[in-house]
Structure formats: structure tokens, C-alpha cells
C-alpha positions in Angstrom: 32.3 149.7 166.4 29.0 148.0 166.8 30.5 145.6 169.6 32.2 148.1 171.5 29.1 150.3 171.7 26.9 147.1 172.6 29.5 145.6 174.7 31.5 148.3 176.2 29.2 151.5 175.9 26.2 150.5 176.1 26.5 148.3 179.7 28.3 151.2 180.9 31.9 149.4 181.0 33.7 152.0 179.4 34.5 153.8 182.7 36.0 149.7 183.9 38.0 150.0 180.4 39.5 153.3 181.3 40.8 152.0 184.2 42.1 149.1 183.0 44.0 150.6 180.3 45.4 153.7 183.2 46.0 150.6 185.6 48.4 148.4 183.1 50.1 151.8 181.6 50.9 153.1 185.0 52.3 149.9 186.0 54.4 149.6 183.1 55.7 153.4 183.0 56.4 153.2 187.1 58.6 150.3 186.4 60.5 151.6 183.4 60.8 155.1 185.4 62.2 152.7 188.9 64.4 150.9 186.7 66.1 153.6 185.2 66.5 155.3 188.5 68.1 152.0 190.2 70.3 152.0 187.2 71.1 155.6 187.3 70.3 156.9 183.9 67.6 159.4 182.5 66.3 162.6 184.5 64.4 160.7 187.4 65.1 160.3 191.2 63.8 159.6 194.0 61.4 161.5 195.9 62.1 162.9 199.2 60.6 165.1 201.9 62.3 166.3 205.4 64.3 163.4 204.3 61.5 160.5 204.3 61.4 159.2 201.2 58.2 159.2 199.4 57.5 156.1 198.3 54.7 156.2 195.1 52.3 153.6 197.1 51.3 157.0 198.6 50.1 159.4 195.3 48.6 156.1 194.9 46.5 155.7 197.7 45.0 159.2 197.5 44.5 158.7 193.5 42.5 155.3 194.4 40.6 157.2 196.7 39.7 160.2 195.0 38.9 158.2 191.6 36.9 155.7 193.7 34.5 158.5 195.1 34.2 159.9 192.0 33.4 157.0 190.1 30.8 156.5 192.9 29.2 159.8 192.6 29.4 159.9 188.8 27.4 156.5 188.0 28.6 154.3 184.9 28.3 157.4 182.1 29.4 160.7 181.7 33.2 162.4 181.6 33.0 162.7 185.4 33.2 159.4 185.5 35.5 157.9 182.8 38.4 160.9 184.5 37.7 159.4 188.0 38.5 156.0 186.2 41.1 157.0 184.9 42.0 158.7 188.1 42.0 155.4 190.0 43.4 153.1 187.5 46.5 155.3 187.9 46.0 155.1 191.7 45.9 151.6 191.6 48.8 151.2 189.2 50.9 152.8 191.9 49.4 151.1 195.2 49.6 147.5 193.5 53.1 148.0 192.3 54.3 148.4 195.6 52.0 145.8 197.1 55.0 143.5 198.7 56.1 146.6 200.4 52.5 147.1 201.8 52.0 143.3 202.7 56.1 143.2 203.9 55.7 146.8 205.9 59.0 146.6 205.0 61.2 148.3 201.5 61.2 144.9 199.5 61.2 146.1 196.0 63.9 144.8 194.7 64.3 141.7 196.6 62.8 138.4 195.8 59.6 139.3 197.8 58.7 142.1 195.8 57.7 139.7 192.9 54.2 139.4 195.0 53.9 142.8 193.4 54.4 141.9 189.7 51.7 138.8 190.3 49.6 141.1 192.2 49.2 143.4 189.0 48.7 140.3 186.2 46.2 138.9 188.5 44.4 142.1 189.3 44.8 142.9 185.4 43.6 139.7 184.0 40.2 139.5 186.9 39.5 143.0 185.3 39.5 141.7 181.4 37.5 139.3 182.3 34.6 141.4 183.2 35.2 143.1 179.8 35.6 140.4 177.9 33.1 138.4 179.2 29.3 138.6 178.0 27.4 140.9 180.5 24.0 139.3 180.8 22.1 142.8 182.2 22.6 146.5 181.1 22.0 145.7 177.1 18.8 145.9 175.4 17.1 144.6 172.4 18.6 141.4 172.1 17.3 138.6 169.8 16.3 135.4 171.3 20.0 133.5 169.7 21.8 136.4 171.8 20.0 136.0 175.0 20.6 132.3 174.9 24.2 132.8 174.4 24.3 135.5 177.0 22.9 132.9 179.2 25.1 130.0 178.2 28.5 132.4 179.3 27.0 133.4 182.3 26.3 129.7 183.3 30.1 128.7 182.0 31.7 131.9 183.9 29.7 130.9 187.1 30.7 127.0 186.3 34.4 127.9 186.4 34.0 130.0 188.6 33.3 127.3 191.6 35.8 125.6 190.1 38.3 128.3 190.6 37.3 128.3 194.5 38.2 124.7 194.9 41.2 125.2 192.9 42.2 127.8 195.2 41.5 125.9 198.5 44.1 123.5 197.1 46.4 126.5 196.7 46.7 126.9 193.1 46.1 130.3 192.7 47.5 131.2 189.3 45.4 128.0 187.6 42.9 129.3 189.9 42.6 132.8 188.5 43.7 131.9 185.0 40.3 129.4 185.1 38.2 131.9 185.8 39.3 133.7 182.4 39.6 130.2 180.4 37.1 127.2 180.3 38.2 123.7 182.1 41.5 125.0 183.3 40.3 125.4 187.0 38.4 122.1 186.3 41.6 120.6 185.5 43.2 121.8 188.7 40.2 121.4 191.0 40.4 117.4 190.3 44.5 117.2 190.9 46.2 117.1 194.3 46.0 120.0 196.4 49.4 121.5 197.6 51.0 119.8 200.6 50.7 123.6 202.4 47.0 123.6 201.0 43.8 124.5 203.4 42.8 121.4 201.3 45.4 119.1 201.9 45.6 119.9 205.9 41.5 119.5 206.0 41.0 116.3 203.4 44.7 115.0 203.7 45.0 114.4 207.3 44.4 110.8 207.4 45.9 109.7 203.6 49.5 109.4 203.9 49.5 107.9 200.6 47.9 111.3 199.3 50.3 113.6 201.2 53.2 112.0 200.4 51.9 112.0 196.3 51.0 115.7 197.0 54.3 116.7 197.9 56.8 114.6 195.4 54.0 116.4 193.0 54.9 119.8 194.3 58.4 119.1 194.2 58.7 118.3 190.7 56.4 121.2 189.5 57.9 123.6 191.7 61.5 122.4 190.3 60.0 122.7 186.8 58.8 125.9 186.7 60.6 127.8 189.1 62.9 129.1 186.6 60.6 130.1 183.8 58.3 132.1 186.5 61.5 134.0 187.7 62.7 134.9 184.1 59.3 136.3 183.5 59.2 138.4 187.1 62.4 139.2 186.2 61.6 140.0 182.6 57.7 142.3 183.9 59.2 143.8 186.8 63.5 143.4 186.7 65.4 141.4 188.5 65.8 141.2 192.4 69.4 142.8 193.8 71.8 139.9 194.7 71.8 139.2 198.1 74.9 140.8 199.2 74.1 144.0 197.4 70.6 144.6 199.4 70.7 147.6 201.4 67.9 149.9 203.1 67.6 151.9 200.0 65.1 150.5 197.5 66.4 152.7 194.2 
């Protein structure tokens, strides 16, 4: 209990952990609720009105914008503002599960391209545990000289990967990108490979190598072969499976 109230109370983070926690449950609920309804089972359906149907990217939207004002207004303390967390982690649950359709303009939830969603939520999720797991180096007080130093070690490590995670991503590897932000010497470890062939990297530095595009792609081949599978079972797994392509049709559910 002491670390949560120096760590999570006391910085004001609770409101961040509210949201979090609203965010991941809505996420998860939405799908289990979407996936009963494309299966036909339980007491769910879709919603409808004048014969639009209402897709939940839009309860979303004015949940996220309601609980973003409010947190605004209400500051880092108080129950105003841990309910208007609460209230936009729910909105954002909803607007980020239907992110492909947003990015698509177009009703791809369960087709292959509405797996941008699913990544969309663990990256969103994990960039928000890492500013509650990680130390916060202003907003607590009374710290001995041992904390302070460690304090100031973390912040120097987060920044650290942190530049590391921006090269990382120039060479267009996102996931190591945003998973070395949360863990030490990954994004190192992918800043110093090859960039990607498709890369803002690879186009800028790559231009005159052919050795190194050529290397770049037969090394994107392989890991794309390699992983390809296990990345699908697990989008498949979070979020269910895409329809087969025959079975597509306008409707979503």
C-alpha cells in the first residue's frame, strides 16, 4: 500500500490508472459482446437507427470527449476526476477498437485489416503502463538521496530507450519500437539491425548500398515468413479471426 500511495496516489496517477484499467476492460468486453453477436448467440445485436447502423466508434467518441474535458477541468485529484477517467478510458476502448474502420473509412472489422485495431489497443495499452510503471521523477516528495538517484537513473534509461525507439521506428519496426520503450536494450537491439526494405530509413540511408537493400529484404522475408503465423494466431486469439474471403459481405456482425 505504501507504493501505490507514493507511486500512484501521491503523483496523481491514479486518475491514468482508472483509465487504463476502463480502457483494457472495455476492449475486452466489446469484443466478447461483437463476437457473440457475429456468432449469433446471447441477448446482443446490433444497433440501428432510421436504419444506419450505429457503429460503437461513435458512444466512443463522445465518451473520449466528455471524459477528456472533465479530466481537464478536474486536475489530477478528486472523484470528478478519476469518473471522467473512467469515462474516457471507456471512450477510448470503444474508438480504438474500431480504429481500422476509422483509418479504412470503410466496415473492416472482421477482415484481415481490422487487426490494425487489436495492435492499435496493445500498443496504446502497453505506452500507458509504461507511464505507471515507470519511476515519475516530479510530483513525490520527501525522498532520500538513494531514491532520488534512482529516480534519476530511470529517467535517464527511459529517455535513453527512448531515442532508441525513434530510430527503431524510422527503420519501421514499430512493435520492437514500442516494446523498447517499456523494456531496456530491446529498441537498442533493433536500432543497430537493418531497417525494413519499405523503411523511411532504408529509402533515405539505403539508396546507394545495394548490398544493404538486398540484405534488408532477404532479412524481411525470412522474419516476415517466420512470424507471420504466430502474429495472426494471437490477432486471431485477442480480437477473433477475420471472415474467409468469400464470406465477407457489407455487414460487419
Amino acid at each position: 500500500m505504501g507504493w501505490f500511495e507514493r507511486n500512484i496516489v501521491e503523483p496523481g496517477k491514479l486518475p491514468l490508472l482508472l483509465a487504463l484499467i476502463s480502457f483494457v476492460l472495455t476492449f475486452l468486453i466489446t469484443r466478447v459482446i461483437t463476437r457473440l453477436i457475429r456468432a449469433g448467440k446471447g441477448p446482443f445485436g446490433n444497433v440501428s437507427s432510421g436504419g444506419v447502423h450505429v457503429h460503437h466508434v461513435v458512444p466512443g467518441v463522445i465518451l473520449t470527449i466528455v471524459g477528456g474535458f472533465g479530466a481537464v477541468a478536474g486536475g489530477q485529484y478528486g472523484f470528478g476526476s478519476a469518473l471522467a477517467a473512467v469515462a474516457f478510458g471507456i471512450g477510448a476502448g470503444l474508438v480504438l477498437d474500431e480504429f481500422a474502420l476509422v483509418l479504412h473509412l470503410a466496415d473492416v472489422y472482421w477482415t484481415p485489416d481490422g487487426r490494425k485495431s487489436v495492435e492499435m489497443v496493445v500498443l496504446t495499452a502497453s505506452l500507458v503502463g509504461l507511464l505507471l510503471i515507470g519511476f515519475s521523477p516530479l510530483g513525490v516528495n520527501d525522498l532520500n538521496e538513494d531514491q532520488e538517484q534512482n529516480r534519476a537513473v530511470a529517467l535517464v534509461t527511459v529517455l535513453a530507450n527512448f531515442l532508441f525507439a525513434l530510430i527503431a521506428l524510422f527503420k519501421g519496426k514499430v512493435r520492437l519500437a514500442v516494446l523498447g520503450v517499456i523494456i531496456p536494450l530491446v529498441a537498442l537491439v533493433a536500432a543497430l539491425r537493418l531497417a525494413r526494405p519499405t523503411s523511411p530509413w532504408a529509402k533515405r540511408f539505403y539508396r546507394n548500398r545495394p548490398r544493404a537493400r538486398a540484405r534488408s529484404a532477404l532479412r524481411s522475408y525470412r522474419h516476415d515468413r517466420r512470424w507471420v503465423t504466430p502474429s495472426r494466431a494471437f490477432h486471431d486469439w485477442l480480437g477473433g479471426a477475420p471472415d474467409p474471403e468469400p464470406a465477407r459481405s457489407l455487414e460487419r456482425r
